[in-house]
C-alpha positions in Angstrom: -77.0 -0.5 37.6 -76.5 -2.2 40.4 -73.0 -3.6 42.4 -74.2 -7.5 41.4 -74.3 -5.9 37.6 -70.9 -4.4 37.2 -69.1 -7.0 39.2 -70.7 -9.5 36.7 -69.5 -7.4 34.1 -65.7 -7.0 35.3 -65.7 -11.1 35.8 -67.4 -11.2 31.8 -64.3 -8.9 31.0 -61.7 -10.8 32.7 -62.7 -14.1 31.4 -63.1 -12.8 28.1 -59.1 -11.4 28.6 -58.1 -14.7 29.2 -59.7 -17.1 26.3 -58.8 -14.6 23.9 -55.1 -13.8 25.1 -54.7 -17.4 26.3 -54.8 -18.8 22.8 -51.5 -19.5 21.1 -49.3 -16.6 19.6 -47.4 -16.0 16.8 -43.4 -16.7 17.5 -42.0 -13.2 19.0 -45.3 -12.1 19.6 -46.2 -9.4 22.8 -50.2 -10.2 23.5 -51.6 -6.9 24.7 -55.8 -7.0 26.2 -57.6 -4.4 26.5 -60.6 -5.2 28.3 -62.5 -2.3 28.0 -63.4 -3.3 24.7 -63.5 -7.2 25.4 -60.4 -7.2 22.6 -57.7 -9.0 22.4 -54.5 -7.3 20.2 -51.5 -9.5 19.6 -48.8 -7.0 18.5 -46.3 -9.4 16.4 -43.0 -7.6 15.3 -43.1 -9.6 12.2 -46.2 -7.8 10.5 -46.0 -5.2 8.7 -48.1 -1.8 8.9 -50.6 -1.5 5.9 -49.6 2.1 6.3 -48.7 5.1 8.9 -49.6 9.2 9.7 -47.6 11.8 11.5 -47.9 15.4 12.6 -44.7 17.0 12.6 -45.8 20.2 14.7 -47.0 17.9 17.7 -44.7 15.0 16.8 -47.4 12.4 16.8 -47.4 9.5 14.6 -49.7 6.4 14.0 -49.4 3.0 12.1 -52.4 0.9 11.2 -52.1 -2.6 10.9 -54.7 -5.6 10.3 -54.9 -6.0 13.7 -56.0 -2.5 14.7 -53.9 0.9 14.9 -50.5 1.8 16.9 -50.0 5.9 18.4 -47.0 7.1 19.6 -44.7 10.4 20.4 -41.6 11.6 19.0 -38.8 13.2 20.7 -35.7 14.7 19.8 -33.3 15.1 22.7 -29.4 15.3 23.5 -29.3 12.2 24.8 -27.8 9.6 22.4 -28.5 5.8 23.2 -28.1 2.6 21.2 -29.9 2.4 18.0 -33.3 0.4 18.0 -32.7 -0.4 21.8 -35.3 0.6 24.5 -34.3 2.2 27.9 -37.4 2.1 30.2 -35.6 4.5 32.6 -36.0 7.5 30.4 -38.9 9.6 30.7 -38.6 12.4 27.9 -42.5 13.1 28.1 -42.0 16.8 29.1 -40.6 17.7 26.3 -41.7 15.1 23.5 -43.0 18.0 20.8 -39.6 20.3 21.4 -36.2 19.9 19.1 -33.9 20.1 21.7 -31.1 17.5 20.5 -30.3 15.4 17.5 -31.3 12.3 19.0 -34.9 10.7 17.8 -36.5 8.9 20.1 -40.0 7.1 19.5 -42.3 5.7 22.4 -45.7 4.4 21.5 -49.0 4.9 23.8 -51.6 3.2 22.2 -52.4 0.5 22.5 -50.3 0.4 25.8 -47.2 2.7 26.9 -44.0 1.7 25.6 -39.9 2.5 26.9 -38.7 5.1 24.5 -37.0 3.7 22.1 -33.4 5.3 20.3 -34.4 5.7 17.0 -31.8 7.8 14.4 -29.0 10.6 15.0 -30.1 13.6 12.9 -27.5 16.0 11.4 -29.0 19.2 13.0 -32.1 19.9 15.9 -33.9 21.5 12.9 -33.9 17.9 11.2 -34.4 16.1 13.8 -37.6 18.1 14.6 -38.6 18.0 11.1 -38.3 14.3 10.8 -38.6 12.5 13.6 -41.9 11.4 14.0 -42.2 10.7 10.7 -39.2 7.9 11.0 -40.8 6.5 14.2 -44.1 6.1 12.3 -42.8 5.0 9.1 -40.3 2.3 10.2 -42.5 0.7 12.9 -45.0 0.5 9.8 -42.9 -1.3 7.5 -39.0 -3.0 6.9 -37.5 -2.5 10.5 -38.3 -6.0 12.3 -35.9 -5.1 15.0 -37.5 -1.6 15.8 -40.7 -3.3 16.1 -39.4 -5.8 18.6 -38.0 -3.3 20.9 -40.9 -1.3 20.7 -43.6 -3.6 21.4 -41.1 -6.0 23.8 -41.1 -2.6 26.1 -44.5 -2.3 26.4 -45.8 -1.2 29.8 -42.5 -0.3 30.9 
């Protein structure tokens, strides 16, 4: 391919971002683009999943929803924060898959990165590492409006 080729297909790609994502959104709605695949994904707190998967050993979950399919990481750590609130500052990545607290923390990274979220205090590190991922993948699926929001309101942060 030549240089006149892939610009032309960077400026289709763009353009196509900005129809798609420039049409109205639902009320509380965070418009993600990915342009790689010339999609649009409007991530709305107010619908539900249609249903969610986890792994427990690498504390992994994903929720599928009309619109396409949310991935994320778990975390249990000793740091306590406000429930359903996200903290953009914290960066528990290194250690996402270990049961070092009682604190779950949920951050999703696909389709986009979000802040991790607080989640749930867990009675013991064994729970909490037991558990975890399955509560962020579960509740951003279905019943917790409020989760959603601060998940998807802290995308790319």
């Amino acid at each position: 391919m030549n240089i006149r080729t892939n610009i032309n297909k960077v400026m289709f790609s763009i353009i196509i971002g900005i129809v798609i994502c420039g049409t109205t959104t639902p009320t509380n709605a965070t418009t993600m683009c990915i342009t790689n695949d010339n999609t649009s994904i409007i991530l709305d707190p107010s619908i539900e999943g249609t249903g969610y998967t986890r792994d427990d050993a690498t504390m992994t979950w994903t929720v599928t929803f009309d619109y396409g399919t949310v991935s994320g990481i778990a975390t249990c750590n000793s740091t306590s924060g406000t429930l359903k609130r996200a903290y953009p500052s914290y960066n528990f990545d290194n250690d996402h898959a270990g049961s070092t607290g009682i604190y779950c923390w949920c951050r999703m990274t696909y389709p986009v990165r979000s802040a991790w979220v607080s989640w749930y205090e867990f009675s013991s590190k064994a729970t909490c590492a037991s558990l975890c991922a399955r509560r962020c993948g579960d509740y951003l699926q279905k019943d917790h409006l409020d989760y959603r929001e601060s998940v998807y309101n802290s995308a790319g942060k």
